[in-house]
N, C-alpha and C positions, 0 to 999 in steps of 0.2 A: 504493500500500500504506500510505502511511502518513495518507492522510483514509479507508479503509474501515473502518468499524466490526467488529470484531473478530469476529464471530458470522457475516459475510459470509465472512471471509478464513478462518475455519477450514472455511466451506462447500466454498471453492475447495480447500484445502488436500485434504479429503475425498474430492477424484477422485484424491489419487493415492494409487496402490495400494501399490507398494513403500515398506516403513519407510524405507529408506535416502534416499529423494527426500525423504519427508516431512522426517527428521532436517536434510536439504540446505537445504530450505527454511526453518527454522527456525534456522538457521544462518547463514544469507544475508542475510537479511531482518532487520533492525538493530530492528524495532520489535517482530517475536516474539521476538527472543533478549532483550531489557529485559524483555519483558512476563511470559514464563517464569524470567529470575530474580527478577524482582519478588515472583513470590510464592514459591518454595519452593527452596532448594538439597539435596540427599541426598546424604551423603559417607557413602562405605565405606570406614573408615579402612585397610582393609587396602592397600588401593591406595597410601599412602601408605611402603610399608613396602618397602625396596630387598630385590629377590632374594638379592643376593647376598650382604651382610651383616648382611642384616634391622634394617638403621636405617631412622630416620622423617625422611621426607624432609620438613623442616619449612618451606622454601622455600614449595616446589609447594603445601605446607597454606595460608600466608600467600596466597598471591594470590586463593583461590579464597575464602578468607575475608574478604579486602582489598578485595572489589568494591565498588564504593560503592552500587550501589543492590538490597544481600543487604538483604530485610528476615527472611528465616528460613531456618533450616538447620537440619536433624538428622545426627546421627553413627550408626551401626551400626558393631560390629565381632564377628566368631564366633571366637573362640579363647580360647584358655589366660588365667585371668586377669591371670598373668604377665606377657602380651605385648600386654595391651591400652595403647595408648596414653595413655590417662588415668588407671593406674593408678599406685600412689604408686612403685610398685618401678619401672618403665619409667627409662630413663637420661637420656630426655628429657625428662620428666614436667615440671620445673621452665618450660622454655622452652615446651612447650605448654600452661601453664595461662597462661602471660603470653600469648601471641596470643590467650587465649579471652577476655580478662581486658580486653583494647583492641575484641574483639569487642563483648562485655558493654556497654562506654560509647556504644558505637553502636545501643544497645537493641534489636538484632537477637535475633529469639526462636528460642534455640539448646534443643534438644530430644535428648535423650540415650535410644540404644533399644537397650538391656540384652538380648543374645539368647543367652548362655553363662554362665560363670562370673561369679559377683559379684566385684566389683574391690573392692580396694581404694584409698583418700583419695580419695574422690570428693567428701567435704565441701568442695574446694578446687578444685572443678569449680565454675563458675560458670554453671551449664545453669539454664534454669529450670521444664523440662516431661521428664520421665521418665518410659517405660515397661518397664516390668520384666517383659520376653517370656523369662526365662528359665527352663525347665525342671529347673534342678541347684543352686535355692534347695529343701533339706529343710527339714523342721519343724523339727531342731536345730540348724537354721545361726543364725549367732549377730552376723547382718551388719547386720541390722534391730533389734540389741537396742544399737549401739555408738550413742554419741555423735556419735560421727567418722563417719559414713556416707555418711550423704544427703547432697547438695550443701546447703549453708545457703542457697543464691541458690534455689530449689524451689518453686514454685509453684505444679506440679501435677503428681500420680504416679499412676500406675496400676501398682496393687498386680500382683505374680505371680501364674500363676492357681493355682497346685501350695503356694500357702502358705496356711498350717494351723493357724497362732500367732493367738493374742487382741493386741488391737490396745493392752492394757493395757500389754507388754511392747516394744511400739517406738517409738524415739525419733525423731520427726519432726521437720521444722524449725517453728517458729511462726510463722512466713509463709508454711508451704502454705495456696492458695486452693481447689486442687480436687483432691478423693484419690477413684479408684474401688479399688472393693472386691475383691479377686477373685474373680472368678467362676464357680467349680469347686467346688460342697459348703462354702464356708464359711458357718459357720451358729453365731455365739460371739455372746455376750452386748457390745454396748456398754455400759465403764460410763461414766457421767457423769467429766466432764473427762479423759476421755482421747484425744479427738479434739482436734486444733491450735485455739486459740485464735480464730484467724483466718479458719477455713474457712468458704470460702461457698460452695460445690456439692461435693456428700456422692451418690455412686452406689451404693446397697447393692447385693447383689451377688442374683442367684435366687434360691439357695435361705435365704435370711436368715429366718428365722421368730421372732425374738424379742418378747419385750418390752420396750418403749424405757419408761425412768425418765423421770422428769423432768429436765432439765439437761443431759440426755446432749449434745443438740445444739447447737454454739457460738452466744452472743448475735448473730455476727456471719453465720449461714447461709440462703442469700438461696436456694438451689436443691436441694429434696430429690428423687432420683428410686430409685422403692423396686422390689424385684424382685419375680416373678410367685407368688411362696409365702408371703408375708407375710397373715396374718392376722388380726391386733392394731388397736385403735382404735390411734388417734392425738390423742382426746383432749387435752388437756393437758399435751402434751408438745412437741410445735412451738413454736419460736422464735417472736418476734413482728417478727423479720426476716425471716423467709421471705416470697419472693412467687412461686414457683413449685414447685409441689407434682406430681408425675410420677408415678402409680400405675396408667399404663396398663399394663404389664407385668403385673400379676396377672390371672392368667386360670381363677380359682375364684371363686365365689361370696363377695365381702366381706360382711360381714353386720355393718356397724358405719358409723352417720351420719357422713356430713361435717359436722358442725356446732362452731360457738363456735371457728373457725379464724382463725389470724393475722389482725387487720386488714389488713397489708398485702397480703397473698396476690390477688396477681389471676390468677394462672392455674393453672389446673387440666388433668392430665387423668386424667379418670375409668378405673377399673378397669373390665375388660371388661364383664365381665354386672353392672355396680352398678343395683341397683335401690334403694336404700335413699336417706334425705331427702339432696338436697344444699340447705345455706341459709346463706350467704352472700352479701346484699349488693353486695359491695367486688368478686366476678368482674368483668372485663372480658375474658375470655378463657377458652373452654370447649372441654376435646376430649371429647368423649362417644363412645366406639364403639358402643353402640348405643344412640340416642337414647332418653332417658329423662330429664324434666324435669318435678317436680313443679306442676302448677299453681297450686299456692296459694304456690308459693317464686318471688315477684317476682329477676327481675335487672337492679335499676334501671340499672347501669352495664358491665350485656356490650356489649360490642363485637364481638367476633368468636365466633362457634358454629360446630365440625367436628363433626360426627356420619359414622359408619363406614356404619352405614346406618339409613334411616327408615323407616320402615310408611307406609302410605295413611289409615291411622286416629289419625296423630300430627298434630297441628295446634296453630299457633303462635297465641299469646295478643300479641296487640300490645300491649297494656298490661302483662305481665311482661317485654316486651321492647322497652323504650323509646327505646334507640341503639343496638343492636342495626346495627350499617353493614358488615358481613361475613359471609358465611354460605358452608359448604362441605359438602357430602353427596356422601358418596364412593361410595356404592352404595344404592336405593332399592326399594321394591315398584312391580310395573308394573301400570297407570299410576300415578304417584305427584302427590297432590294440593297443589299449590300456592299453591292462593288464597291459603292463612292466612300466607305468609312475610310480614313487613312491609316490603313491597317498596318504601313510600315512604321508609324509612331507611336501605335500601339503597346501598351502594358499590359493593361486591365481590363477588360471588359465582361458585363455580366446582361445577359438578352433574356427577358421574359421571366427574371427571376421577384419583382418585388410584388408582386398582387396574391402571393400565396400558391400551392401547387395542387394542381388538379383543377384549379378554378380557373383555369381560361381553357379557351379550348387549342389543342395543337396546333403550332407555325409551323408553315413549309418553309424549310432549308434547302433551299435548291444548287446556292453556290459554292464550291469551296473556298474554307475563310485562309486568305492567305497568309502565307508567312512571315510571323511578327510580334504578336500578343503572347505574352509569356503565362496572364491568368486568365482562366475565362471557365465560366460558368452561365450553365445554358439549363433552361427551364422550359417543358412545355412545348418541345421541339419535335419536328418529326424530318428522318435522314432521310426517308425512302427514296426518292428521288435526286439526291445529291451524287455527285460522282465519287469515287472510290479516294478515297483517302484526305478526304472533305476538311480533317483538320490538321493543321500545320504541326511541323518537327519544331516549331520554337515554341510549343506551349510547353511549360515544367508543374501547373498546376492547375486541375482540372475538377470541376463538379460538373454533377449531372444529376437532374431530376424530372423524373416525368418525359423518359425519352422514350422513342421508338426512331428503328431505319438503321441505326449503325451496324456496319458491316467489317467484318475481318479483317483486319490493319488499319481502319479508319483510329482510332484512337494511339497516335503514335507514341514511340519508345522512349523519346524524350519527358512524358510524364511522369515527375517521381513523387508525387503530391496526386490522390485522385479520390474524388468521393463520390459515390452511387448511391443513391435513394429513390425509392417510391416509383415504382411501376414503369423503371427502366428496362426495358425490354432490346434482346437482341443486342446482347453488351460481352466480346468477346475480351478476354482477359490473356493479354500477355506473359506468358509464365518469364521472358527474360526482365520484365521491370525491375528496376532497381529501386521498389517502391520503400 
């Protein structure tokens, strides 16, 4: 157990049926119980809390905090904001903000998830990732307008979905990195400097339909991602810090150019049905849900292209696509033509694999993919008509799911990486692989 790679042992793991053996074995086994607190602890503070004179058993809290190799943990707790543990009234309050406080020096990433009433002195909370699941934040609560609120240690908050207030009216720490918006009808105006100084990923929320000023957005916000009703350019109004712009969510008609956007901006992804100029340069990274790429708008330095799905009449320009080394098409017209990919710049490519398997119905493969892509993973595919040795000697790593067609030496000798699943048919196996 402790030389099998981890993807083998959760296979074995997978034959057993009852949860209770699984928990056993997880328990047992000294390199899954490291490997599962390595990444996450989840404390229900109520557990923490004696039946019978409802104290906080602060012991039993330290050990589970005390582990040496906790790199993250979150709190939950559902009750009275009274009786919540990290509230400033609680009798313990004092001695557990000193454990979270020795936690904190250990840079363990402690995440606080607010599911009832809003506490109070949580400024003194030194969590640095907050979400605000509570239902019984009204529009006149007045907990988001105090000083003293937020934790000051905050770095990232997700706003409540039930709140209703302009963001001019609350006091955030100036070292939040990442604030989403909530997500439930808020639709208020940002003004300029009133988002934290420091933020660098900004989630507007659906239904947001404003218009953004100038300055609104801080010099230091590297990640804008906009919801599906937003209608507004965007212009001259992007930071020249932004390098990731996220407007796949809008699912109406935009009818406003990408252009004269951040130098830095290298990733994009496009709004649903965008049909309007995108001209930028500086891309190295494009998610298009439905392929739509002007050809007169070169992209000297893409590197990777996802398109949702292509037409048989969309064909790629190898001089607008010059390193162009990853390509991903998650659903196509049948048969869908392939010549035009620049298959000599190729690295990576993966056709028909992101919508799930089995759920589309089989693409004709009619051409052989030439020599060049070193990964590639095909989904959904059918060889039967393809010519005999359909895939290149430069692929070294290979998936397959939901094939039919392939024939005897079509999967060449060069694969020393190969995975087969689900109702691959007609799959002949090289006994000389060096797999």
């Amino acid at each position: 157990m402790n030389t099998l790679p981890l993807r083998i042992i959760g296979e074995i793991v997978s034959h057993l049926d009852a949860l209770v053996d699984r928990l056993f074995v997880s328990l047992l086994c000294k390199r899954l119980f490291e490997h599962r607190l390595n990444r996450q602890a989840s404390i229900d503070l109520r557990s923490y809390i004696n039946r019978d004179d409802q104290s906080f058993s602060l012991n039993a809290f330290k050990v589970v905090l005390n582990m040496s190799n906790l790199r993250s943990v979150s709190f939950r707790f559902k009750g009275a904001a009274n009786e919540h543990p990290f509230s400033e009234s609680h009798p313990m309050f004092v001695d557990i903000c000193s454990v979270l406080r020795e936690v904190a020096k250990r840079s363990v990433r402690m995440t606080l998830i607010l599911e009832d009433y809003p506490v109070s002195g949580l400024h003194h909370i030194p969590v640095t990732h907050m979400y605000m699941m509570t239902d019984r934040l009204t529009p006149s609560d007045e907990s988001l307008r105090q000083h003293q609120y937020l934790p000051t240690t905050l770095k990232s908050l997700k706003m409540p979905s039930n709140f209703k207030g302009t963001l001019d009216n609350i006091v955030m720490p100036d070292g939040l990195l990442t604030l989403e918006l909530p997500n439930s009808g808020w639709n208020h105006p940002i003004l300029p400097n009133t988002l934290p100084s420091h933020l660098e990923e900004l989630v507007l929320p659906r239904h947001f339909d404003q218009v953004i000023q100038a300055q609104t957005f801080p010099a230091t916000l590297k990640r804008l991602k906009i919801g599906q009703c937003f209608t507004h350019s965007l212009i001259g109004v992007l930071p020249p810090s932004l390098t990731c712009l996220d407007m796949s969510a809008i699912d109406i008609n935009y009818h406003h150019d990408l252009v004269y956007l951040p130098t830095r901006l290298t990733t994009i992804h496009l709004p649903m049905h965008f049909k309007r100029t995108l001209d930028h340069p500086p891309l190295q990274y494009i998610y298009a849900c439905n392929y739509y790429l002007s050809p007169s708008r070169p992209f000297p330095n893409l590197k990777k292209l996802k398109t949702r799905y292509m037409k048989s009449t969309h064909n790629f320009d190898t001089v607008h696509f010059p390193k162009l080394t990853g390509l991903t098409i998650v659903d196509g017209d049948d048969p869908l033509n392939l010549s035009t990919v620049p298959w000599s710049t190729m690295k990576h490519c993966n056709l028909f694999c992101d919508y799930g398997i089995g759920r589309n119905p089989l693409r004709t493969i009619k051409d052989a993919i030439p020599f060049g892509v070193k990964k590639l993973s095909l989904a959904n595919c059918n060889f039967s008509i393809a010519p005999p040795g359909c895939l290149p000697a430069s692929i070294t790593r290979l998936a397959l799911w939901r094939m039919i067609g392939l024939k005897p030496g079509d999967i060449p000798s060069s694969v020393t990486w190969l995975e087969i699943q689900e109702e691959c048919l007609d799959i002949y196996v090289n006994t000389h692989w060096n797999l």
